[in-house]
C-alpha positions, 0 to 999 in steps of 0.5 A: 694814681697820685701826683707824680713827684719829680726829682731833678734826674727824672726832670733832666730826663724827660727835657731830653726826651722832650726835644728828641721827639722835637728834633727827631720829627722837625729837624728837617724844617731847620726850625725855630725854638722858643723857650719860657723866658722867651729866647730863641734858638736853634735845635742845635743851639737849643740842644747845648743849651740843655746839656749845659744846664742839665750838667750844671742843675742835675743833682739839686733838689729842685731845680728853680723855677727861672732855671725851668723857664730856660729850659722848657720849650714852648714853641717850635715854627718854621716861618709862621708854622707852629709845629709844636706847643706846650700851654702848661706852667714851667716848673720842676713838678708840672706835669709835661703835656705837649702838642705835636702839631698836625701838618702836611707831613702828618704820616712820618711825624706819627711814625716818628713819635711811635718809634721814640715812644718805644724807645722809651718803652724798652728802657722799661719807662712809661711816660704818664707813670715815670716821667708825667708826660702826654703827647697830644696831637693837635691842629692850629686854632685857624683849623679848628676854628674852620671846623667848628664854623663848617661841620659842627651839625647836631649829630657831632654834639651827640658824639661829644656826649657820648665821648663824655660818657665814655670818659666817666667810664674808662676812669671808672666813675661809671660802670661799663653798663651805666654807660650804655644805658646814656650812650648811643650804640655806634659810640666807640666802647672799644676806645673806652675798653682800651683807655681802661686797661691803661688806667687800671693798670696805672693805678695799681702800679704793680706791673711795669711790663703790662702798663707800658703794653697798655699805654704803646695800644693807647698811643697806637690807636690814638695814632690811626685814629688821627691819622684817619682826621689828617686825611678828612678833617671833621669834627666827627673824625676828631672827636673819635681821635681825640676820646683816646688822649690820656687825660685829655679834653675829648671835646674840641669845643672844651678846648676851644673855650679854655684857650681861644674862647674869643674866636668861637661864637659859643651857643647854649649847646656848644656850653654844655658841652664845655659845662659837662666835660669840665664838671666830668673831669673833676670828678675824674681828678676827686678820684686821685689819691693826691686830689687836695695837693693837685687841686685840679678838679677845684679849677675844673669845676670853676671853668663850667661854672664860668662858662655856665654864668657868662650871661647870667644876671649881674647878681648872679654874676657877682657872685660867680666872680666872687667865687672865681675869685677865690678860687684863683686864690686857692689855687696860688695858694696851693703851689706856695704851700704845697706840704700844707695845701690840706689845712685848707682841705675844708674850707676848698670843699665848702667852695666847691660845693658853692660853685656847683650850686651856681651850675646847677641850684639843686645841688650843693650849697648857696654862696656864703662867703662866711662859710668858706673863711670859717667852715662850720659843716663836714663835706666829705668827698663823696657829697661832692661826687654825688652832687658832680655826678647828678649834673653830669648824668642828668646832662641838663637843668643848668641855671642860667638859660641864655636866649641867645649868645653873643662873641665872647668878649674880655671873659676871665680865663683860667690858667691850664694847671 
């Protein structure tokens, strides 16, 4: 599916939609709401707001950036309590991905947003297709961290692996038998099944009616499934919800690294699995008609290729900072220039081959910075694919093999988008 472009009603729309589920579930805690530019408001105070900014803004092209910081809520809390998040940028084209937190009351919350997601259903709308918005549902980073440090055991990497496998396969990077040749049989295809119908069908785009079916299964199944993680919270338990999140990270270790990677100590197996999702995902966004506007799976691929060479060798380092480095500037480039992004089409090929090469030295090309500037070779996204796949697949042979790991410290992050 391409990227979904949005106009200024479609925006409008899905703000609303956004605080409905908001006030809906936590209306009831009296809570606080904190917007990008960092005010603060009531639900009810939050809720004139909207409308007044929506009236004012509803028929502009585009609706300015300063405008999207007032109005997108990043954080809803009681007392010290997050009840829910957004880590994305605040713009007009973002893509929405929000997360509902876990919490005592987790049972009337989940009935709650199934309810608003019908609602949305019988106005014939589907939320990835229309309005590019996914709700997640996630538990504070003191959760997960406990989790990590108490029921992360050998069996639960094999469950990661076997979910990043299945992911290739409900995106159709690999077939249903690939994926039972490298998956263990207790890994649930059924989740994959149903993750594949919703995905066909977005991609094709001719049949509203069975696409909105698909997704309310996805979010029903999604639902039971974290329901079963509330009432025994495991990182087994998890990690079988968390295989249904529509364009979601399946590994919790995954997400750890991008948002909180200085409260985990990360081993060599903890990294390959960051490595091995990160490197899935890109080949999930290669597969996306508006892959060069969207750019996702360049930073994709720069997240494993950072986690890879944490403890590389300072030569090596340098080169894995110089790549970041443009990789960075690729991707600022990319939401300045968003109608010309695919002048530079050759030369992000040439870099991404580059980065791969630095995951895994039998793949892609060796770091030439001339080569990126001035590329004088044809890369064809298939290349890509092939040399993503072999890492993936093989699912070992990384370059730098650490004997040990220390906490990680002052390590460059990426942003989300």
């Amino acid at each position: 599916m391409p990227p979904l472009e949005i106009n200024s009603h479609t925006y409008w729309a899905r703000e609303k939609i956004i605080y409905d589920m908001v006030n809906k579930c936590f209306k009831q805690y009296t809570p606080k709401v904190v917007t990008a530019d960092g005010k603060n408001y009531s639900l009810s105070s939050y809720e004139k707001h909207l409308d007044k900014l929506t009236e004012k803004y509803r028929n502009v092209k585009n609706v300015p950036n300063e405008i999207c910081k007032q109005t997108t809520i990043k954080r809803v809390f009681k007392n010290k309590t997050i009840l829910f998040q957004n880590n994305g940028s605040s713009t007009m084209q973002s893509d929405a991905d929000i997360w509902m937190m876990i919490h005592e009351d987790v049972g009337s919350m989940l009935s709650t947003l199934m309810d608003e997601i019908k609602t949305i259903h019988a106005k014939g709308k589907s939320l990835s297709r229309n309005y590019d918005l996914n709700v997640y549902l996630e538990s504070p980073d003191e959760v997960y961290e406990h989790l990590i440090k108490t029921t992360l055991t050998n069996e639960t990497l094999k469950v990661y692996k076997d979910n990043i496998n299945l992911k290739l396969q409900r995106h159709g990077i690999i077939s249903a038998a690939q994926s039972r040749r490298s998956t263990r049989n207790k890994a649930d295809f059924k989740g994959a099944d149903i993750y594949r119908k919703f995905e066909v069908l977005l991609e094709k785009g001719n049949d509203q009616k069975k696409l909105i079916k698909a997704e309310e299964d996805l979010y029903k199944a999604y639902f039971q499934k974290t329901l079963v993680y509330a009432n025994n919270p495991t990182l087994k338990n998890l990690a079988d919800a968390q295989l249904y999140k529509i364009e979601g990270y399946t590994s919790l270790l995954t997400l750890m690294y991008l948002y909180s990677p200085d409260k985990v100590n990360f081993t060599d197996d903890m990294i390959e699995i960051v490595v091995l999702e990160n490197l899935s995902d890109m080949l999930i966004h290669l597969t996306c008609n508006g892959y060069i506007k969207k750019a996702k799976y360049l930073m994709r691929a720069t997240r494993a290729m950072m986690a890879i060479g944490m403890n590389c060798g300072p030569e090596q380092k340098n080169i894995i900072e110089t790549l970041y480095s443009y990789a960075t500037l690729f991707e600022k480039t990319r939401k300045v220039l968003i109608d010309h992004y695919s002048d530079y089409d050759s030369s992000v090929k040439v870099l991404l081959m580059q980065i791969l090469h630095q995951v895994d030295p039998t793949v892609g090309r060796q770091f030439n910075p001339v080569e990126i500037s001035n590329p004088t070779i044809e890369i064809k996204r298939k290349d890509i694919e092939k040399a993503g796949l072999k890492i993936v697949t093989k699912q070992k042979g990384f370059r730098c093999k650490r004997k040990s790991r220390k906490k990680i410290t002052k390590q460059k992050r990426i942003t989300k988008k």
